[in-house]
VEXDODREN-7577 format. One record per atom (N, C-alpha, C): residue number from 1; atom name; y, z, x. Coordinates in Angstrom, 1 decimal. Layout:
BEGIN
+------+-------+--------+--------+--------+
! lodo ! dovex !      Y !      Z !      X !
+------+-------+--------+--------+--------+
!  NUM !    CA !      Y !      Z !      X !
...
+------+-------+--------+--------+--------+
END
This chain:
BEGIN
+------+-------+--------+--------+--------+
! lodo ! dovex !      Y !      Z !      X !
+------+-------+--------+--------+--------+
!    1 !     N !  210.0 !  103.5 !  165.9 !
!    1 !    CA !  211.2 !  103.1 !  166.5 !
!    1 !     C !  210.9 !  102.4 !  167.8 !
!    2 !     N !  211.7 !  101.4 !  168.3 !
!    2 !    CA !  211.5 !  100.6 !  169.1 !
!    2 !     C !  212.1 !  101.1 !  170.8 !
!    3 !     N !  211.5 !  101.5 !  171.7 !
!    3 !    CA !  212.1 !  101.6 !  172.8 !
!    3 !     C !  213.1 !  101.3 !  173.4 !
!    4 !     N !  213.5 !   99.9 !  173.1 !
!    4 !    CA !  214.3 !   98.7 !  173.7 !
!    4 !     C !  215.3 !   98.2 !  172.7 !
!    5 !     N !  216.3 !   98.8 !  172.4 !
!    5 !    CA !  217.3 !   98.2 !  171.6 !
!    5 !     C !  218.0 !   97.2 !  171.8 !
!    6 !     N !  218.0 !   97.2 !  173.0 !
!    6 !    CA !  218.5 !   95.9 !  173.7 !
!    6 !     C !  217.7 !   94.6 !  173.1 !
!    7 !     N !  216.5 !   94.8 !  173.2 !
!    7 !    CA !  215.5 !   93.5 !  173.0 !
!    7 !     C !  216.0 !   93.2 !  171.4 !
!    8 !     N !  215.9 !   94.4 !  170.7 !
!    8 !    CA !  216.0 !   94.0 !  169.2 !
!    8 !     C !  217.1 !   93.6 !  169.3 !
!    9 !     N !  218.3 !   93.6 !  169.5 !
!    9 !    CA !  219.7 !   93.2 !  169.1 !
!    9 !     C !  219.5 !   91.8 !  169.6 !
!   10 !     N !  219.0 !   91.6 !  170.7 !
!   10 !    CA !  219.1 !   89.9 !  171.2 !
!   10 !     C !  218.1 !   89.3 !  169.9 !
!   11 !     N !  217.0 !   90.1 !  169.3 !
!   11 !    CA !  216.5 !   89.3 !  168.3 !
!   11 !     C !  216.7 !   88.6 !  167.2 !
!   12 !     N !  217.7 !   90.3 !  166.9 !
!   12 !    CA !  218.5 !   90.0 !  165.8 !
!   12 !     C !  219.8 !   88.6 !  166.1 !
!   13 !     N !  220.1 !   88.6 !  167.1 !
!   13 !    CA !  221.5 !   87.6 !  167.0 !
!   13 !     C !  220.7 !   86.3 !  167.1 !
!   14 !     N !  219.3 !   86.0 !  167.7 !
!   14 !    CA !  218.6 !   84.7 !  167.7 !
!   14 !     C !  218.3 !   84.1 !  166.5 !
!   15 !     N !  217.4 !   85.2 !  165.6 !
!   15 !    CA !  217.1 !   84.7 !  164.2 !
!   15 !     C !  218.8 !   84.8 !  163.6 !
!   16 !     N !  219.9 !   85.5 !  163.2 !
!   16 !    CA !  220.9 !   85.0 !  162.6 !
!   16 !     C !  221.5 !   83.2 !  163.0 !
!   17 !     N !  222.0 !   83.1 !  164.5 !
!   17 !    CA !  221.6 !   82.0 !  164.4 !
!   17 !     C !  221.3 !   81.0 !  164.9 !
!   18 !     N !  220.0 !   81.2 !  165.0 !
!   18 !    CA !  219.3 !   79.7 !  165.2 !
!   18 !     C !  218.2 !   79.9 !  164.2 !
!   19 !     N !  217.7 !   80.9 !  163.3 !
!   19 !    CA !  216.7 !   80.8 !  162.5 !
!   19 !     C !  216.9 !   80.8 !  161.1 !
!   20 !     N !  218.0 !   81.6 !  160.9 !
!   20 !    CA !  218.3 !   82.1 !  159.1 !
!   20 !     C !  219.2 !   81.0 !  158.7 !
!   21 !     N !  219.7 !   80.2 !  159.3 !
!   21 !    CA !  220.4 !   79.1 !  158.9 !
!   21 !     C !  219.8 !   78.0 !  158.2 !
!   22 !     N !  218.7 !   77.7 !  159.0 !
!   22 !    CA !  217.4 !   76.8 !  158.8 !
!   22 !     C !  217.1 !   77.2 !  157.3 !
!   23 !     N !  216.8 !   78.5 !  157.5 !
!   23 !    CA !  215.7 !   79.2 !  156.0 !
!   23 !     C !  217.0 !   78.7 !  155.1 !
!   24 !     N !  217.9 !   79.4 !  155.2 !
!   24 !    CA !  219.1 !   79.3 !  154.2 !
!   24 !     C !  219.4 !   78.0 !  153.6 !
!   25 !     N !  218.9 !   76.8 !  154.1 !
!   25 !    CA !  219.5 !   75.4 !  153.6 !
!   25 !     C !  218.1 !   75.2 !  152.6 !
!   26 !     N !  216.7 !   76.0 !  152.7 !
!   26 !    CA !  216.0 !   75.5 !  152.1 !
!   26 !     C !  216.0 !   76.7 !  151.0 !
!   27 !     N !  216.8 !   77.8 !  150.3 !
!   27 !    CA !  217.0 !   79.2 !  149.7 !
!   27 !     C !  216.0 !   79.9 !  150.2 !
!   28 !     N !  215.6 !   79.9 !  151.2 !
!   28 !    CA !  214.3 !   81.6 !  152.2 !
!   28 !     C !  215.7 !   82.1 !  153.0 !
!   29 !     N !  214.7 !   82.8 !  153.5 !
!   29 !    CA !  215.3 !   83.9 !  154.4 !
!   29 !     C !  214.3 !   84.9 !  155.0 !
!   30 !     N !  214.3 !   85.3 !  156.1 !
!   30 !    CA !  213.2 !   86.2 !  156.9 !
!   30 !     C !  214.2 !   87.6 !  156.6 !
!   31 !     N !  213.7 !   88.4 !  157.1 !
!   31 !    CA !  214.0 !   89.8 !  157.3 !
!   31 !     C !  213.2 !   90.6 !  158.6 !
!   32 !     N !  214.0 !   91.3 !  159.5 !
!   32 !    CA !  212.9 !   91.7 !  160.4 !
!   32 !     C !  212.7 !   93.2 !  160.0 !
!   33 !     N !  211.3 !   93.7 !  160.0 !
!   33 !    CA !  211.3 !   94.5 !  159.3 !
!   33 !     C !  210.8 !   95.6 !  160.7 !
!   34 !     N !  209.9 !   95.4 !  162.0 !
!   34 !    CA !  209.8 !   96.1 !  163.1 !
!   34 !     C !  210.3 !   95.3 !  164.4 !
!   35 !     N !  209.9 !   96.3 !  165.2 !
!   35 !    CA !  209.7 !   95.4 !  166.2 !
!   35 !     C !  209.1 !   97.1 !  166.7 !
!   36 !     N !  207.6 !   96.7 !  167.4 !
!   36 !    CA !  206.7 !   97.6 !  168.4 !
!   36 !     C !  206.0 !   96.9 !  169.0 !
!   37 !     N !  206.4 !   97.6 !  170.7 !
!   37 !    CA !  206.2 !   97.3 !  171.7 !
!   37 !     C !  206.3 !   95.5 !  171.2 !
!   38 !     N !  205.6 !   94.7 !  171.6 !
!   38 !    CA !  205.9 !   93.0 !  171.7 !
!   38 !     C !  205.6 !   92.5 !  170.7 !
!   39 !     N !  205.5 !   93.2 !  169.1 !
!   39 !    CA !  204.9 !   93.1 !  168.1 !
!   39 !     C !  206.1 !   92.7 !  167.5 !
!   40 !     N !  206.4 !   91.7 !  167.0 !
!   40 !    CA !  207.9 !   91.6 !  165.8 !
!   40 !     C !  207.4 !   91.1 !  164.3 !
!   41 !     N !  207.6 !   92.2 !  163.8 !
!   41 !    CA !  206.9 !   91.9 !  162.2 !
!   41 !     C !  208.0 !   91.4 !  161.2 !
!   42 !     N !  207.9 !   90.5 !  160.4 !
!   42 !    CA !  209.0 !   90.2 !  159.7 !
!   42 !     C !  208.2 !   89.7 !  158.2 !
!   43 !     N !  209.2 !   89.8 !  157.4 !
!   43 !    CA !  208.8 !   89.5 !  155.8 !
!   43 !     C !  209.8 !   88.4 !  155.4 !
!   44 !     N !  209.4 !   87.2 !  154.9 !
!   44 !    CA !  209.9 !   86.1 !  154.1 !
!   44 !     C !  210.1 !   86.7 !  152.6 !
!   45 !     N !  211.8 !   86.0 !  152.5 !
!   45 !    CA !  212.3 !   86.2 !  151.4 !
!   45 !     C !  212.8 !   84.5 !  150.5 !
!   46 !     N !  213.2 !   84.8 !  149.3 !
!   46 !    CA !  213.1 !   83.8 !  148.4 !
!   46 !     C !  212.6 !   82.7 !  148.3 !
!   47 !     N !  212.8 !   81.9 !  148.8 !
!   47 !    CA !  212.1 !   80.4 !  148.7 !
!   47 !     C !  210.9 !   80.8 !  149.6 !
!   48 !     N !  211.2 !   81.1 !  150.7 !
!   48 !    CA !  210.0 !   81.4 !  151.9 !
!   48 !     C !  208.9 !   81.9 !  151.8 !
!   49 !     N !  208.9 !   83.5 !  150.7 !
!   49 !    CA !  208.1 !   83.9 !  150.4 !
!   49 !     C !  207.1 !   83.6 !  150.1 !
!   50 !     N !  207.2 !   82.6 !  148.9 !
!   50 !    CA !  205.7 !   81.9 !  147.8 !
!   50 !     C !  205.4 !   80.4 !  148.6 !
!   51 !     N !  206.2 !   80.0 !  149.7 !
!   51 !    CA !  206.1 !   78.6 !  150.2 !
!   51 !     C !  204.7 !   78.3 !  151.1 !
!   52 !     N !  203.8 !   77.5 !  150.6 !
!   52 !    CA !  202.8 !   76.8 !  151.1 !
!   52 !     C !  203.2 !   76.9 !  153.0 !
!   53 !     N !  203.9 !   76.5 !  153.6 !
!   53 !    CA !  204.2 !   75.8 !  155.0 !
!   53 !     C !  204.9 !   77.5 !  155.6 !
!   54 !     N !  205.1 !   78.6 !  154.5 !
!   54 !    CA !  205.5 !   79.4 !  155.6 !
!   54 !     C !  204.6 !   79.8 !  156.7 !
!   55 !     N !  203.6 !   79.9 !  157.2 !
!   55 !    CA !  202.8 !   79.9 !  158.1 !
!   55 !     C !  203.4 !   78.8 !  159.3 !
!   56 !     N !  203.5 !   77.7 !  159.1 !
!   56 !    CA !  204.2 !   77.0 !  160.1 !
!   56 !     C !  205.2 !   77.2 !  160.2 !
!   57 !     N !  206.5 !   77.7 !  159.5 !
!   57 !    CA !  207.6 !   78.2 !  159.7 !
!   57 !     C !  208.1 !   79.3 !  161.0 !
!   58 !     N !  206.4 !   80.1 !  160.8 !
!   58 !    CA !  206.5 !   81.2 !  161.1 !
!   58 !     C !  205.3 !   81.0 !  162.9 !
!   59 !     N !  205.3 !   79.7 !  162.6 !
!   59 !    CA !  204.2 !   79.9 !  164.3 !
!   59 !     C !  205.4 !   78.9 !  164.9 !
!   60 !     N !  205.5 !   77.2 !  164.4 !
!   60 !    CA !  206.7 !   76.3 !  164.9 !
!   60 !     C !  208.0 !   76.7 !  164.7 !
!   61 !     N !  208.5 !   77.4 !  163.9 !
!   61 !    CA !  210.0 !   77.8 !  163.8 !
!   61 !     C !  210.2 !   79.0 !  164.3 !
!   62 !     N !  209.9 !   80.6 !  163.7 !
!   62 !    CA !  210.2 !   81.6 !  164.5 !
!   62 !     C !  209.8 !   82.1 !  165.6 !
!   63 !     N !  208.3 !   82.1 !  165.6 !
!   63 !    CA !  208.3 !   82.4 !  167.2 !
!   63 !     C !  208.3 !   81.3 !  168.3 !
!   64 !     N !  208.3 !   80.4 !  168.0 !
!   64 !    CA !  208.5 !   79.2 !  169.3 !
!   64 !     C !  210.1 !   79.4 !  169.9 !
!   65 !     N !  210.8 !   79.6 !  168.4 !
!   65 !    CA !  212.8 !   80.1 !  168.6 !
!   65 !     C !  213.0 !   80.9 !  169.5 !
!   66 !     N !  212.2 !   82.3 !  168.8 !
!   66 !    CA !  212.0 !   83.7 !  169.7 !
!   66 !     C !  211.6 !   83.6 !  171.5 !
!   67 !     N !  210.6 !   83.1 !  171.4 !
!   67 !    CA !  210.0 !   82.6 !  172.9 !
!   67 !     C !  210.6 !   81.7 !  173.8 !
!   68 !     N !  211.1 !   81.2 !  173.6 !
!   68 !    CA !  212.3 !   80.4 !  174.0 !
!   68 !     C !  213.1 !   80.6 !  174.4 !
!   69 !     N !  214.1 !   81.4 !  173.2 !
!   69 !    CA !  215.4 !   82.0 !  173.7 !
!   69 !     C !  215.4 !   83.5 !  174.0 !
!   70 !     N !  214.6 !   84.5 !  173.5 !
!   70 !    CA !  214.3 !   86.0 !  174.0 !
!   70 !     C !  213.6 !   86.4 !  175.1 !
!   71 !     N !  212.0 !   85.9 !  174.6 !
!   71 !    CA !  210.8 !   86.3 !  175.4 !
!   71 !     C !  209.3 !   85.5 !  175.3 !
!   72 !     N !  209.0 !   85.4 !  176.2 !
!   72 !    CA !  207.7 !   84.7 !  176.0 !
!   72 !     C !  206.5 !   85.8 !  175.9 !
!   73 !     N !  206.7 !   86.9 !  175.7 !
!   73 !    CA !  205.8 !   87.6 !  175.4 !
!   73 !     C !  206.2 !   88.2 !  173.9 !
!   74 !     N !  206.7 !   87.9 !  173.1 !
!   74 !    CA !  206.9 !   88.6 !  172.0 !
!   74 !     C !  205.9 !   88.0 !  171.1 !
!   75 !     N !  204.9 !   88.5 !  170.1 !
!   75 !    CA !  204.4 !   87.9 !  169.0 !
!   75 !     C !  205.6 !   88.3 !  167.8 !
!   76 !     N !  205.2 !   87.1 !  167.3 !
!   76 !    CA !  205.7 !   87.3 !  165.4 !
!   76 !     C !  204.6 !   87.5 !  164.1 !
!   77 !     N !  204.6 !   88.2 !  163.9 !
!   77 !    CA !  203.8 !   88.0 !  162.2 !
!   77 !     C !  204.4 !   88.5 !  161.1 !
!   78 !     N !  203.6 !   87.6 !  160.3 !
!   78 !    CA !  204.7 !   88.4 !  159.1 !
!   78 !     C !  203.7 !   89.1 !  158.0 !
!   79 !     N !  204.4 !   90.1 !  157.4 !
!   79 !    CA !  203.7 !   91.1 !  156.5 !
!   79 !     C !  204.0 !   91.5 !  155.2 !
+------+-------+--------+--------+--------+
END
């Protein structure tokens, strides 16, 4: 469990939307699956999953979003 529910809730309302909208026009979708200490782990769903470029999705799209509008200290990876 995450300390800071505060932080997760602002993350959650960032990826709804400014990030799942994105996925959604191509059929993906992320899921966040943690968040510890500055660690935000998340899993690609449908399209996103098996897609060649989710790696840049996931360094240029979600965490550049995240860092931007939440924190510049937060990593993303996904699992």
């Amino acid at each position: 469990m995450n300390p800071n529910p505060e932080l997760l809730k602002k993350i959650i309302e960032v990826v709804d939307q400014h990030i799942r909208p994105s996925l959604d026009m191509d059929g993906g979708d992320v899921e966040i699956i943690s968040l510890i200490g500055n660690t935000l782990s998340v899993k690609f769903k449908g399209a996103c999953s098996g897609c060649i470029r989710a790696g840049e999705t996931l360094k240029y799209g979600i965490q550049r979003t995240i860092n931007q509008l939440v924190s510049k200290d937060i990593v993303v990876v996904s699992v």
